[in-house]
BAKOLSE-865132 format. One record per residue (C-alpha): residue number from 1; residue in three letters; y, x, z. Coordinates in steps of 0.2 Angstrom, whole numbers, plus 2048, in hexadecimal, padded with zeros to 3 digits. Example, Ala and Ser with C-alpha at 12.3 -4.5 7.8 and 13.67 -1.06 7.14 Angstrom:
# BAKOLSE-865132
<site><n>1</n><res>ALA</res><y>7EA</y><x>83E</x><z>827</z></site>
<site><n>2</n><res>SER</res><y>7FB</y><x>844</x><z>824</z></site>
# end
This chain:
# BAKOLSE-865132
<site><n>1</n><res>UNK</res><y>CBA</y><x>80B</x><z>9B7</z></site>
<site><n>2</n><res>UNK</res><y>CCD</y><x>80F</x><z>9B8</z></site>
<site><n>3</n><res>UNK</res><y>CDA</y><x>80F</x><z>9C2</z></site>
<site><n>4</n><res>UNK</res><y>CEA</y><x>806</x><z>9BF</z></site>
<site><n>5</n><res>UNK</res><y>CF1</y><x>815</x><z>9B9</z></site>
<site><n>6</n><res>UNK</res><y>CE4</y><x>818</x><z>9AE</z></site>
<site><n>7</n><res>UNK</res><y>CDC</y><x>827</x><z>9B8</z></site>
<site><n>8</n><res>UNK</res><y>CCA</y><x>825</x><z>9B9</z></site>
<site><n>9</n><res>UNK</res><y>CC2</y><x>81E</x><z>9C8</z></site>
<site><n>10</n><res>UNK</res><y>CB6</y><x>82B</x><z>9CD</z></site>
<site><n>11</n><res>UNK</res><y>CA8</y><x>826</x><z>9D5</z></site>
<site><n>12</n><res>UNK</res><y>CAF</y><x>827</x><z>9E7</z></site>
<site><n>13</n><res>UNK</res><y>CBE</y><x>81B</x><z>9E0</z></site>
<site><n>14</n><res>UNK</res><y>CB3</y><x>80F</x><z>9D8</z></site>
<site><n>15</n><res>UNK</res><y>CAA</y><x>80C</x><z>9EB</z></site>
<site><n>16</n><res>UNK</res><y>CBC</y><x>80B</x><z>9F2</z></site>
<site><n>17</n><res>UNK</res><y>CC1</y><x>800</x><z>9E6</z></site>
<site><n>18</n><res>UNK</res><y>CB0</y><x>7F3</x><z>9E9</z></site>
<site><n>19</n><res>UNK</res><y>CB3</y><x>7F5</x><z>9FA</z></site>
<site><n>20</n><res>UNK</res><y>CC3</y><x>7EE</x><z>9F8</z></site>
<site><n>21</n><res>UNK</res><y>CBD</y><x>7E1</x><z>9EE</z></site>
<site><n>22</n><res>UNK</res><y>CB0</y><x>7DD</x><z>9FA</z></site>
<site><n>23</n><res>UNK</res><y>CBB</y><x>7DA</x><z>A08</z></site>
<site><n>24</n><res>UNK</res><y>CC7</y><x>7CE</x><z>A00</z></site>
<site><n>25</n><res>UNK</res><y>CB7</y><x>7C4</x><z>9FC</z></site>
<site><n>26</n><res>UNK</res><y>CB3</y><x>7C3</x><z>A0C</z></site>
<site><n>27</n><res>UNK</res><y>CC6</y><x>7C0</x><z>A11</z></site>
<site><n>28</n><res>UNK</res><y>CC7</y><x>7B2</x><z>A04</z></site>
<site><n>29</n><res>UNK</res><y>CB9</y><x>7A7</x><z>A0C</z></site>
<site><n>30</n><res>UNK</res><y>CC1</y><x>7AA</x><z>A1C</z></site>
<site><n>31</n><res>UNK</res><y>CD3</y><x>7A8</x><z>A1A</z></site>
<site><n>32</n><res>UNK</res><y>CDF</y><x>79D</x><z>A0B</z></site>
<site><n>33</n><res>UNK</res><y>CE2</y><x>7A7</x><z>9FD</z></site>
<site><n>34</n><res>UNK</res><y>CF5</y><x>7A7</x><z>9FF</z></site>
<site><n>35</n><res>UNK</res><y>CF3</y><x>7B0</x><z>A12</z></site>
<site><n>36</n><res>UNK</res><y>CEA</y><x>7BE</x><z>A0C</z></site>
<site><n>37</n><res>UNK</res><y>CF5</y><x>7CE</x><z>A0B</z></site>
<site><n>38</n><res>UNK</res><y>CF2</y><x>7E0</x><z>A01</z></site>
<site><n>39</n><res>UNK</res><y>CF6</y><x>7E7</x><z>A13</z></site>
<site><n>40</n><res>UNK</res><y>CE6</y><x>7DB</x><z>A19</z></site>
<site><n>41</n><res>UNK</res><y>CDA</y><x>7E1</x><z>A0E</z></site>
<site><n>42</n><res>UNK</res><y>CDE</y><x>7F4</x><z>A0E</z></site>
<site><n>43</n><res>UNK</res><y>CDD</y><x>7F2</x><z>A21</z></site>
<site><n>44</n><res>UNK</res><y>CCA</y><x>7E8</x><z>A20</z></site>
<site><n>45</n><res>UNK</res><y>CC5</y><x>7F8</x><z>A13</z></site>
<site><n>46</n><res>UNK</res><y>CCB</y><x>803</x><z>A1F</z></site>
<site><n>47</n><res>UNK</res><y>CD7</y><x>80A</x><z>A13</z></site>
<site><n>48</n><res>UNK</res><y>CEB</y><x>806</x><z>A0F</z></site>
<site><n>49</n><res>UNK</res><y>CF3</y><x>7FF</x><z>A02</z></site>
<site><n>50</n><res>UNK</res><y>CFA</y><x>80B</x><z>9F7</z></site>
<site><n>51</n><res>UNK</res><y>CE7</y><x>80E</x><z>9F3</z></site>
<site><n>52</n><res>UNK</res><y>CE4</y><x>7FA</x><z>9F0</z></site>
<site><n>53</n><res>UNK</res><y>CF3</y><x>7FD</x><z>9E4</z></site>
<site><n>54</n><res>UNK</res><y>CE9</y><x>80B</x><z>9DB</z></site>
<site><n>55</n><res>UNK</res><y>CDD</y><x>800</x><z>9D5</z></site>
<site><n>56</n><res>UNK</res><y>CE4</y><x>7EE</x><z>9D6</z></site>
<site><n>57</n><res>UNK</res><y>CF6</y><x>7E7</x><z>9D1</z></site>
<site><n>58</n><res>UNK</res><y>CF7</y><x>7DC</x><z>9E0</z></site>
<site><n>59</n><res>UNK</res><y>CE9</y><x>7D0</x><z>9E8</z></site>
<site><n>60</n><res>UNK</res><y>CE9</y><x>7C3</x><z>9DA</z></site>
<site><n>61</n><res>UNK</res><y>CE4</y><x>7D2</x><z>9CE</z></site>
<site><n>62</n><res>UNK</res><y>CD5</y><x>7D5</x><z>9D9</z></site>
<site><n>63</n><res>UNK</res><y>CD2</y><x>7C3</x><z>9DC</z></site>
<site><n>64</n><res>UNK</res><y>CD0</y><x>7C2</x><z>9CA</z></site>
<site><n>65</n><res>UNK</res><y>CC6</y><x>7D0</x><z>9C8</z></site>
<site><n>66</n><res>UNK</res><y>CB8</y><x>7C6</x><z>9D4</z></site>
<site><n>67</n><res>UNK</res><y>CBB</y><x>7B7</x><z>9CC</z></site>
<site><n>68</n><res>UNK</res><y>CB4</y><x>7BF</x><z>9BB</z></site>
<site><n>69</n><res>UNK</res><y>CA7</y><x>7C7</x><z>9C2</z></site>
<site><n>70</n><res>UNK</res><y>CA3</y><x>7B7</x><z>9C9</z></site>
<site><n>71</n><res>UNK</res><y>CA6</y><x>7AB</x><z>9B9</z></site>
<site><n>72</n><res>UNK</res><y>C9A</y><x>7B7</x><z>9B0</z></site>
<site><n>73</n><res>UNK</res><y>C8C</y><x>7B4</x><z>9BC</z></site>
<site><n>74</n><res>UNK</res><y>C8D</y><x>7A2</x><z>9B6</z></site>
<site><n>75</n><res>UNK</res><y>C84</y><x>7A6</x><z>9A8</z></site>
<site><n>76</n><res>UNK</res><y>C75</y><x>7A2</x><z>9B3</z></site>
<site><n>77</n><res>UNK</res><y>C79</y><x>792</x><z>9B5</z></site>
<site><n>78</n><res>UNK</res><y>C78</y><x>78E</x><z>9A1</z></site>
<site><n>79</n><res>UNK</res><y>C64</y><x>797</x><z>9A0</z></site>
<site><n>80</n><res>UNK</res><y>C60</y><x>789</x><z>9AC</z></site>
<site><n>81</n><res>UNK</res><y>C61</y><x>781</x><z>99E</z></site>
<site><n>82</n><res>UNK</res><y>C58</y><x>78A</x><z>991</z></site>
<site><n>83</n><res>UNK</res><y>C48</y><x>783</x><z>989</z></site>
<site><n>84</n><res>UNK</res><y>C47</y><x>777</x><z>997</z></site>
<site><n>85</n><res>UNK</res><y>C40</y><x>764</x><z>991</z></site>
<site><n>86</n><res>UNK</res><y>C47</y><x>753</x><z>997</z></site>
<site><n>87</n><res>UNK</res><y>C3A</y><x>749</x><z>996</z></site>
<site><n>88</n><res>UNK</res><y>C30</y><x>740</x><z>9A3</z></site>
<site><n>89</n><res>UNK</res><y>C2C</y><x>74B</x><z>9B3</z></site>
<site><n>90</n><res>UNK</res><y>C33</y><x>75B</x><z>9AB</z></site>
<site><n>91</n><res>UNK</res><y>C43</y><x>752</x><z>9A9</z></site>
<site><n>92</n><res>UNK</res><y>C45</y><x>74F</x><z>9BB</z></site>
<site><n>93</n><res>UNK</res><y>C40</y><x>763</x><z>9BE</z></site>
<site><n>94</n><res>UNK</res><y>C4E</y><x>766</x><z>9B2</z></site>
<site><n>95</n><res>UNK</res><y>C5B</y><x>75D</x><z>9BB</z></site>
<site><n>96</n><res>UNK</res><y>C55</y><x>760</x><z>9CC</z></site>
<site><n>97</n><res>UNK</res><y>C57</y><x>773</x><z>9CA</z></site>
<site><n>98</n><res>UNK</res><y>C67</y><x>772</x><z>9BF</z></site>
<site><n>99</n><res>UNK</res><y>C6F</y><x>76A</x><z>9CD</z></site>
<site><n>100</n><res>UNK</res><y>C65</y><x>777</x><z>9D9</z></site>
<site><n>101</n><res>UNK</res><y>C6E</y><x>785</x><z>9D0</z></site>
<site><n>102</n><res>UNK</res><y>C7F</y><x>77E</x><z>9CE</z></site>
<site><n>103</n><res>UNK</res><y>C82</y><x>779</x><z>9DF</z></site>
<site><n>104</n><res>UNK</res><y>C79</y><x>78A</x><z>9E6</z></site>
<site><n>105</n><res>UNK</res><y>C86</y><x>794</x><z>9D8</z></site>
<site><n>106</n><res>UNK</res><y>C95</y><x>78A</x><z>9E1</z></site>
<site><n>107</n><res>UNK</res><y>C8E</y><x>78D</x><z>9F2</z></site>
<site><n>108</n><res>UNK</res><y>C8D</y><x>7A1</x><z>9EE</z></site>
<site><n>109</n><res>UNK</res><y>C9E</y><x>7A0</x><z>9E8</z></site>
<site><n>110</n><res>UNK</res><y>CA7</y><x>794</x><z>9F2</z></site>
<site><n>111</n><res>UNK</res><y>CB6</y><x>79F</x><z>9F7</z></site>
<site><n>112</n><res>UNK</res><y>CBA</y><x>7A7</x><z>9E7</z></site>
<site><n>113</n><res>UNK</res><y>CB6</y><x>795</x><z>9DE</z></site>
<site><n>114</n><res>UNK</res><y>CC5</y><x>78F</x><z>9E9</z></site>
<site><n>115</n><res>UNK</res><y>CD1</y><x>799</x><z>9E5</z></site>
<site><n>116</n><res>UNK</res><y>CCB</y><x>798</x><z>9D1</z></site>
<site><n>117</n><res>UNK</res><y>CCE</y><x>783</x><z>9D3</z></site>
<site><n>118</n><res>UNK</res><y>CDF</y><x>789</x><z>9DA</z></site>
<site><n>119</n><res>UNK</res><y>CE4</y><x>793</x><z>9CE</z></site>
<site><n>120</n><res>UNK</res><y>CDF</y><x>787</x><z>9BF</z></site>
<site><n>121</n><res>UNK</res><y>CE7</y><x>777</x><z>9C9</z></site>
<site><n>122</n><res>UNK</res><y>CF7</y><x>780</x><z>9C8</z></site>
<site><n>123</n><res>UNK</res><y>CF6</y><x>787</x><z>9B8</z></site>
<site><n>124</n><res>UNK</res><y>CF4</y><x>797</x><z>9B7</z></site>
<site><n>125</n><res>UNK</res><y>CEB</y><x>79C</x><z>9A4</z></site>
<site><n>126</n><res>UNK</res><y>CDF</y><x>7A9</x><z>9AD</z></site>
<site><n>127</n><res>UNK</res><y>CD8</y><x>79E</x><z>9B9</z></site>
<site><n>128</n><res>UNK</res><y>CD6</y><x>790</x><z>9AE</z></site>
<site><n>129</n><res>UNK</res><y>CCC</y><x>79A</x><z>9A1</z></site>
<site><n>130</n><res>UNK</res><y>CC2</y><x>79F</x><z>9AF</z></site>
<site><n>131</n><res>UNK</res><y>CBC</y><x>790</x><z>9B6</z></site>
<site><n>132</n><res>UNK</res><y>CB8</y><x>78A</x><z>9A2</z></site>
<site><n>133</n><res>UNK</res><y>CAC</y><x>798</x><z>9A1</z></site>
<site><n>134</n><res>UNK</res><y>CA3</y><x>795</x><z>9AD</z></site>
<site><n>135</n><res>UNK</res><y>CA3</y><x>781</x><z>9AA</z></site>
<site><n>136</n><res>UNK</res><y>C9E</y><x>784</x><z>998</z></site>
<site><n>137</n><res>UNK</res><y>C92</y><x>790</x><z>99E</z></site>
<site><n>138</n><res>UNK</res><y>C89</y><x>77D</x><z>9A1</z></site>
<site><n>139</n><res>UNK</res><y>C91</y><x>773</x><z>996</z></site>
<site><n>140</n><res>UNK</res><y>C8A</y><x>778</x><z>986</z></site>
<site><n>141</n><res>UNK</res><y>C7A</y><x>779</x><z>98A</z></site>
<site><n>142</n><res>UNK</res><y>C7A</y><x>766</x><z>990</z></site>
<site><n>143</n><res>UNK</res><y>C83</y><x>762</x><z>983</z></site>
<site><n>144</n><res>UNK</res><y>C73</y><x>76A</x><z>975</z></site>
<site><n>145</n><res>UNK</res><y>C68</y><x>75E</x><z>981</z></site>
<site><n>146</n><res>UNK</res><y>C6F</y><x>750</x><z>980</z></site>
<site><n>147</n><res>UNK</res><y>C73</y><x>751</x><z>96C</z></site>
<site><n>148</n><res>UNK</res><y>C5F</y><x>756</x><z>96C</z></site>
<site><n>149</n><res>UNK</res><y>C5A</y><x>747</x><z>973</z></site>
<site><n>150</n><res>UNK</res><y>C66</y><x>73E</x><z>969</z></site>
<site><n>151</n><res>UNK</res><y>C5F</y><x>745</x><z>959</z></site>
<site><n>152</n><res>UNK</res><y>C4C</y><x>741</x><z>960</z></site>
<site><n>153</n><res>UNK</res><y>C54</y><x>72E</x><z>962</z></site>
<site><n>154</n><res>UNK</res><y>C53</y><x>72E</x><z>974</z></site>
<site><n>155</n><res>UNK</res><y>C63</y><x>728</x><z>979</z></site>
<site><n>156</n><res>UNK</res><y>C70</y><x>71D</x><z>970</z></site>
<site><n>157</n><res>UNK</res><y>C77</y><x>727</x><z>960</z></site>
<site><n>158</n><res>UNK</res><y>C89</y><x>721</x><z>967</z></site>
<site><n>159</n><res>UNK</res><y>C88</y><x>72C</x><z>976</z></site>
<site><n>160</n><res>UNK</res><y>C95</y><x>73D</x><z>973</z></site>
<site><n>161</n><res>UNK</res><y>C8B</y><x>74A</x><z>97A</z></site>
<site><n>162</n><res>UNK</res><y>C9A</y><x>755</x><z>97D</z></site>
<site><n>163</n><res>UNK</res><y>CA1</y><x>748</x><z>989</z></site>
<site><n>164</n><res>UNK</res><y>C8F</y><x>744</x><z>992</z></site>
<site><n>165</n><res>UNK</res><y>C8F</y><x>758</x><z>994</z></site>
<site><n>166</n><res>UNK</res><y>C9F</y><x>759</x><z>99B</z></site>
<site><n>167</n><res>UNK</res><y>CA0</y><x>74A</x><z>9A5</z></site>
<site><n>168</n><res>UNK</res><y>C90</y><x>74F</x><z>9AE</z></site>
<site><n>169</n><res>UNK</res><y>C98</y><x>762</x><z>9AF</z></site>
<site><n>170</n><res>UNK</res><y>CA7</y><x>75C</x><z>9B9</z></site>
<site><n>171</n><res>UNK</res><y>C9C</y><x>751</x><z>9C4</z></site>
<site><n>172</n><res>UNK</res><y>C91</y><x>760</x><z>9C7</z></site>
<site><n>173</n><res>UNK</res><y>CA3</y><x>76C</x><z>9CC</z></site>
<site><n>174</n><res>UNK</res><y>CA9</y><x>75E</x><z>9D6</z></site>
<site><n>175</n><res>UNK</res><y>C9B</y><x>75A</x><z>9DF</z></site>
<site><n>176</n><res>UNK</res><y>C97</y><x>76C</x><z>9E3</z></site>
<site><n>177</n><res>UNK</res><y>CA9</y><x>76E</x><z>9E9</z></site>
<site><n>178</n><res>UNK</res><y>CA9</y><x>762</x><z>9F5</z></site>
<site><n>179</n><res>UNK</res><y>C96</y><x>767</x><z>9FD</z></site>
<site><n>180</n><res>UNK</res><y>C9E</y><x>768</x><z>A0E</z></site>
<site><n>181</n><res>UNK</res><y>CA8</y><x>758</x><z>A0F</z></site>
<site><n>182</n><res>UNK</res><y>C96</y><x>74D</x><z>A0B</z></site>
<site><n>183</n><res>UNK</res><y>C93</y><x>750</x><z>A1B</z></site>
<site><n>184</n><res>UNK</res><y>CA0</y><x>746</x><z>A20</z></site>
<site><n>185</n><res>UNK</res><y>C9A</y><x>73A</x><z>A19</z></site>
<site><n>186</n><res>UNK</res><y>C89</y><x>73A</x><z>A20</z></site>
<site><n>187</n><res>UNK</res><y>C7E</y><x>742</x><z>A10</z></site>
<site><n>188</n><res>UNK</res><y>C75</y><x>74F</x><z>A11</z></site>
<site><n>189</n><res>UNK</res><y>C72</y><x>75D</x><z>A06</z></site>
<site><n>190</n><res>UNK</res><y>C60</y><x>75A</x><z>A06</z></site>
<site><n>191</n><res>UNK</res><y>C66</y><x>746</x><z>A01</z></site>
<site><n>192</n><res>UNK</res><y>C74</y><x>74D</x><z>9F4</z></site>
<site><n>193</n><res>UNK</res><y>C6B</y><x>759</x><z>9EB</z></site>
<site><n>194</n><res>UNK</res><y>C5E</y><x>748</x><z>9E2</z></site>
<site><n>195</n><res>UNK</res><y>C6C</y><x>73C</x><z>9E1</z></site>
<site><n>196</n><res>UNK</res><y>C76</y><x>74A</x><z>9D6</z></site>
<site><n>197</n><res>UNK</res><y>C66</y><x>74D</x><z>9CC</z></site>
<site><n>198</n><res>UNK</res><y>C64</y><x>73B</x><z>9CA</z></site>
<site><n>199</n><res>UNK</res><y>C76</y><x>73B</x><z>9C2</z></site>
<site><n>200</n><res>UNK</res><y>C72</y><x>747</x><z>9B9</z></site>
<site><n>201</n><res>UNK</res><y>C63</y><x>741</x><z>9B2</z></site>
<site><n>202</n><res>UNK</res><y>C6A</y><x>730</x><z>9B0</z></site>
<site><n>203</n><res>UNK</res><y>C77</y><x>73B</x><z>9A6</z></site>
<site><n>204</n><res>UNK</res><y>C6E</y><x>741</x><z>99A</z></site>
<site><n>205</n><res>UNK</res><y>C5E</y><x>736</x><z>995</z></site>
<site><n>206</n><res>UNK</res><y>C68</y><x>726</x><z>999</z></site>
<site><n>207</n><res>UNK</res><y>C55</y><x>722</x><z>9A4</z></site>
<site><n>208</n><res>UNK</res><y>C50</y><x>722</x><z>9B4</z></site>
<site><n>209</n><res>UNK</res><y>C43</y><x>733</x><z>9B8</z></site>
<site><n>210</n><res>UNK</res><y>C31</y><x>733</x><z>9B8</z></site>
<site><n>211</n><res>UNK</res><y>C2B</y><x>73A</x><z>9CA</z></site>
# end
């Protein structure tokens, strides 16, 4: 772990420096992105900013740092996938607990997911490639089960697997971004969470589950 410098974090810095990172997590799912200050989040660690500067470049550099920490998590959300059948009831356990970890995954990381969205929205290369990682950290795997059950001659030989896989994926983020505004709309999580696996399921056997 080094410093922006170059100096070597010992291991006194390197708790400064998670503290730090800790408290702009927590300022990020409190407060927009563009409101929160260098001067903000020295002051939360209980430390100032010329130490923040020792280890980050300015609050976008730490953002990022979370945001990769984060995106490499999502390689969880892929091993839901792994050796996992489609067929008949273990189909619906298949999509029942993708979409279980998916919308958990966003819920962990709801702030930091925001401010990654942001970022991508507007452009910015590092964010975009981000949000891809941990988007294809699902997307292939669906993919290999949908040409899998294409090459079995379950589902139509016309289907692209590719586009099934990412058409579902977006669902899945969009969905899992929007958890809160359901509410609004009179669904509950308990009433979302089958109705997405249904999708899902739908998605990729093209059939209705077995119960």
């Amino acid at each position: 772990m080094r410093t922006v410098d170059g100096r070597v974090a010992g291991r006194r810095g390197q708790a400064t420096r998670q503290k730090l990172l800790d408290c702009l997590s927590e300022m990020l799912s409190s407060s927009p992105y563009r409101d929160v200050k260098v001067i903000d989040v020295a002051r939360k660690a209980g430390t100032s900013p010329a130490t923040f500067y020792q280890y980050f470049p300015d609050v976008e550099g730490a953002v990022l740092e979370i945001a990769e920490h984060m995106a490499a998590d999502s390689a969880a959300l892929g091993e839901l996938l792994e050796g996992r059948s489609w067929a008949g009831k273990a189909g619906w356990q298949t999509a029942q607990e993708l979409v279980d970890g998916f919308l958990e995954f966003w819920r962990k990381h709801d702030a930091i997911l925001r401010v990654v969205d942001l970022g991508a929205a507007e452009g910015d290369k590092r964010f975009y490639k981000l949000r891809m990682k941990i988007l294809n950290s699902v997307n292939g795997s669906l993919a290999d089960s949908v040409a899998e059950l294409q090459a079995k001659g379950r589902i139509d030989k016309d289907v692209n697997p590719a586009a099934i896989a990412g058409s579902l994926v977006a669902m899945l983020a969009a969905v899992a971004s929007h958890q809160k505004g359901f509410s609004s709309w009179g669904v509950k999580q308990a009433e979302l969470k089958p109705n997405l696996a249904l999708l899902v399921h739908l998605g990729v056997t093209g059939k209705k589950p077995a119960k």
